[in-house]
C-alpha atoms as one frame of an Amber mdcrd trajectory, in Angstrom:
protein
   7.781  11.707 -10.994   4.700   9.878 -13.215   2.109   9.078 -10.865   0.445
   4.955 -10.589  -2.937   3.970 -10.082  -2.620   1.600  -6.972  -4.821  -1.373
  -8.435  -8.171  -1.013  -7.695  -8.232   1.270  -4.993  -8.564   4.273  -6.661
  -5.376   5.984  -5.682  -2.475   6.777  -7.009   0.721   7.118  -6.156   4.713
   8.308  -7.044   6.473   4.957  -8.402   8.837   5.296  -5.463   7.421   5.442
  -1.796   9.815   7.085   1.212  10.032   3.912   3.754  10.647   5.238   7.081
  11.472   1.513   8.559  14.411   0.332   7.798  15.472  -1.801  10.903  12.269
  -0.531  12.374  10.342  -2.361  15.409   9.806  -1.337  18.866   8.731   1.993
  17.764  11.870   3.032  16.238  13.628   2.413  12.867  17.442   3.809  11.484
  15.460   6.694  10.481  13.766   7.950  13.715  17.008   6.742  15.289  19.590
   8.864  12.911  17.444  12.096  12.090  14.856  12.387  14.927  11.112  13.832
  14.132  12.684  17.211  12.426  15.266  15.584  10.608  12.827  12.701   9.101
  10.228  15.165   9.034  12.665  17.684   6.420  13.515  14.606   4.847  10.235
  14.064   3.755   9.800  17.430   2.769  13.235  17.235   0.266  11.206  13.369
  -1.310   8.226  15.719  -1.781   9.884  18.565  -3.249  11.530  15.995  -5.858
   8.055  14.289  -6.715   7.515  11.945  -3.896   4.040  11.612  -3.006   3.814
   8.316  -1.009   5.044   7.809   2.432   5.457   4.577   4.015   4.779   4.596
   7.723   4.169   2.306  10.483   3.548   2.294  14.260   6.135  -0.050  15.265
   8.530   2.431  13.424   8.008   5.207  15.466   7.713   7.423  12.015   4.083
   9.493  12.908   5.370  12.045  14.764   7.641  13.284  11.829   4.935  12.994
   9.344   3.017  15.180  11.475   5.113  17.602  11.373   6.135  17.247   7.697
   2.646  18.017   7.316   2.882  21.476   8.327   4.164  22.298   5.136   3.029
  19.537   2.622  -0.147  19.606   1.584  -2.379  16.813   3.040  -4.065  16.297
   0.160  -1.276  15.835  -2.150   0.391  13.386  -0.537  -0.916   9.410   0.189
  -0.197   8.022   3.389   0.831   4.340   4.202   0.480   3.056   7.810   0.808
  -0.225   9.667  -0.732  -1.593  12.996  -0.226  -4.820  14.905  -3.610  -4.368
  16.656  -5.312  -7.704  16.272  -8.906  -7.585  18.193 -12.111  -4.774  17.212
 -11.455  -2.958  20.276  -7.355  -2.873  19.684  -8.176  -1.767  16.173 -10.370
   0.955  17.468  -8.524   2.248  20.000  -5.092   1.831  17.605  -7.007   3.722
  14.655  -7.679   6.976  16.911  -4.606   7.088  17.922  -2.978   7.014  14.514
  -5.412   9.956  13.673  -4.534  12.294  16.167  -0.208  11.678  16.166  -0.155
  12.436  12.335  -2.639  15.402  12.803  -4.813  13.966   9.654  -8.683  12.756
   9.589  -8.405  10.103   7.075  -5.316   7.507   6.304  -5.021   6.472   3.257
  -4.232   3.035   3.481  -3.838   0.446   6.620  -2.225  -2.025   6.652  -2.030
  -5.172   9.715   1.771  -5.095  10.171   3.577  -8.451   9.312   0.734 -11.308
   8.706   2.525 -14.734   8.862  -0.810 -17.325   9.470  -2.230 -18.826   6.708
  -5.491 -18.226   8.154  -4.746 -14.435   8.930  -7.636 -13.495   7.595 -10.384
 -15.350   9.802  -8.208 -14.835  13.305  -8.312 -10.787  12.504 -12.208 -10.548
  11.219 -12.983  -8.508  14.176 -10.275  -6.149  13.742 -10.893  -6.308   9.698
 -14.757  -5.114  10.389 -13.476  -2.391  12.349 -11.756  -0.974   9.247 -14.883
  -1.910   6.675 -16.562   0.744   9.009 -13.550   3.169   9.051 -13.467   3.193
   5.281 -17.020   3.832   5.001 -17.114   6.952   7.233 -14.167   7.946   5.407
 -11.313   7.484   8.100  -9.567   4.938   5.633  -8.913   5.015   2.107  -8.067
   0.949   1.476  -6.907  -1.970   3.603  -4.565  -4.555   3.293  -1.699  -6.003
   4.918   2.153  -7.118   4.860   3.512 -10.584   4.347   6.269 -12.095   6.433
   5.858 -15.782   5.569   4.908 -17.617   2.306   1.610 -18.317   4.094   0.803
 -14.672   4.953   1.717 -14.106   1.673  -0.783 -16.477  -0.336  -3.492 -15.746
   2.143  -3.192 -12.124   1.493  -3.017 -12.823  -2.385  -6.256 -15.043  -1.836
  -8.528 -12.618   0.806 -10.484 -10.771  -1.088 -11.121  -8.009   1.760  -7.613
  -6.838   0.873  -7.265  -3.957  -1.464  -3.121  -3.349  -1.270  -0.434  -6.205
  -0.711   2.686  -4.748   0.604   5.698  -7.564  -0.417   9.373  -8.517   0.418
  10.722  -8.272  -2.654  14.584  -8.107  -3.704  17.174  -9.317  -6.727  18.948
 -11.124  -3.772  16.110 -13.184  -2.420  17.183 -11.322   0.699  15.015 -11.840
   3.956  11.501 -12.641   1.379   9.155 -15.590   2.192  10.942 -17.413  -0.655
  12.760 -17.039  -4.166  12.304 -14.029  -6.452  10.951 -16.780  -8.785   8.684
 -18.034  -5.994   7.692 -14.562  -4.832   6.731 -12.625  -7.880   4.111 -14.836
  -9.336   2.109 -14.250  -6.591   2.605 -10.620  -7.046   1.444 -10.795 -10.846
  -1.971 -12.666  -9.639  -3.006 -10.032  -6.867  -1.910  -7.495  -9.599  -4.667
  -9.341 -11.925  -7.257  -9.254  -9.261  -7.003  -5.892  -8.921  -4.930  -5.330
  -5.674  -2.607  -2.216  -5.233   0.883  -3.984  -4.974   4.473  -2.476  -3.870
   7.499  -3.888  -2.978   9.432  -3.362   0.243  13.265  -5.025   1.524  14.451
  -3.605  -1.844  17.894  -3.542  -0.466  17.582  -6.225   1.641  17.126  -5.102
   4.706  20.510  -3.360   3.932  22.324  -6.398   2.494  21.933  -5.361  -1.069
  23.148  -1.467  -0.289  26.972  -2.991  -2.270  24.769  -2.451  -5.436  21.452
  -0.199  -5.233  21.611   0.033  -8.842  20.749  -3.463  -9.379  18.330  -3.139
  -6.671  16.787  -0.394  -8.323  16.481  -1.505 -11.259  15.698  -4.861 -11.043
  12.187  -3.655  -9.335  11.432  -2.152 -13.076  10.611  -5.927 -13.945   8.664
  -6.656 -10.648   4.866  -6.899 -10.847   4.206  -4.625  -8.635   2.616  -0.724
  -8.835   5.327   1.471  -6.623   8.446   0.194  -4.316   9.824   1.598  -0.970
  13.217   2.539  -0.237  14.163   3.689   3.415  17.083   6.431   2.837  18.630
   8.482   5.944  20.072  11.355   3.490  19.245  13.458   1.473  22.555  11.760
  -0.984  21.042   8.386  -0.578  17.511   9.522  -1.530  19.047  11.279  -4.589
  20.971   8.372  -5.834  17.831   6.453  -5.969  15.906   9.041  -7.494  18.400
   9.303  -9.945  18.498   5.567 -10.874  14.553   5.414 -11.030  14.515   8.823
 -13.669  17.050   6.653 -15.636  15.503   3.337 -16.009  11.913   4.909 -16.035
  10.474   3.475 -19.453   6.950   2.395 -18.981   6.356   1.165 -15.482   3.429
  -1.547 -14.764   0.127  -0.341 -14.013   1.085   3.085 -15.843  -1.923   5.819
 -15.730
């Protein structure tokens, strides 16, 4: 699978991202619930073996443990890890950030991400917790920052702070569960795309709304400005399907390397 550059940021990753959050909160999603650490953990291992190199994780979905262990046999440094954290103070962010070190057994995350911003002013309430990272990323701990949108003012905030290096956005054919139209949605995508942000897409089927037709899920994200997309799959079938669809409709995807 033809590796991205992720904006800006200097990474790159697989077009398609392994989501490990469908229905996820409370620190558990469908996929810790249905296939437990060694089930998600060899289900990671099958999206690596068939070109998957970016993981989508979060701590509200329960998913480090298994990524942990998947990293017993994938190599560390061929793979890019996503994670999420609803810590919201310096101290919160400090204590969050260890913590996320030692459960997925790594000394550096790739890219963090504050879970589900909604405020329009996001970005001044969280300055504490967003100079904790500027010193992560500078003694290596973190690759890039960012955030995900859950509102149409998270999301225009996050397309206007410029401390935000990846933009992780609801985006679906369906208009299912996003902070507003496709139409409405995906311009915004295109201008943190032009500034330089890494951008993927996430609620690809809705949340599972959209699973009646993951083709036209699938493919509809090949005209989405965005670098990569996530899909949460609790099979090995279901992650083949999708795979299949993608090596289909590949073409020339934005952002190509």
């Amino acid at each position: 699978m033809r590796r991205l550059a992720l904006g800006s940021t200097g990474i790159a990753v697989s077009r398609l991202s392994l989501g490990t959050g469908t229905d996820g909160w409370d620190f558990a999603s469908d996929q810790t619930r249905a296939l437990g650490t060694g089930g998600l953990a060899r289900l990671m291992q099958a999206a690596f073996d068939r070109g998957i190199d970016f993981f989508d994780l979060a701590d509200q979905y329960g998913s480090h443990p298994a990524m942990r262990e998947a990293l017993k046999t994938i190599p560390r440094d061929k793979v890019v890890i996503t994670t999420k954290t609803t810590a919201k103070t310096g101290p919160e962010m400090e204590k969050a950030l260890d913590r996320f070190l030692k459960e997925l057994g790594t000394d550096h995350i790739d890219i963090l991400l504050f879970h589900c911003v909604t405020d329009h002013d996001w970005g001044r309430r969280l300055r504490p917790a967003m100079d904790v990272l500027d010193r992560a990323k500078q003694k290596g701990k973190v690759r890039a920052v960012g955030a995900s949108e859950h509102s149409m003012a998270g999301l225009k905030a996050l397309a206007a702070e410029p401390w935000a290096d990846v933009a992780l956005v609801r985006a679906n054919f369906g208009g299912v569960n996003m902070a507003g139209k496709p139409e409405e949605v995906t311009p915004v995508m295109r201008g943190m795309m032009d500034a330089g942000k890494g951008v993927y897409g996430m609620k690809v089927l809705g949340g599972g709304e959209l699973k009646r037709d993951v083709r036209k899920a699938v493919e509809w994200h090949f005209s989405v400005p965005e670098h990569a997309f996530t899909v949460g799959f609790v099979s090995e079938r279901e992650l083949d399907e999708v795979i299949r669809i993608v090596g289909e409709k590949w073409g020339k995807p934005v952002g190509a390397a």
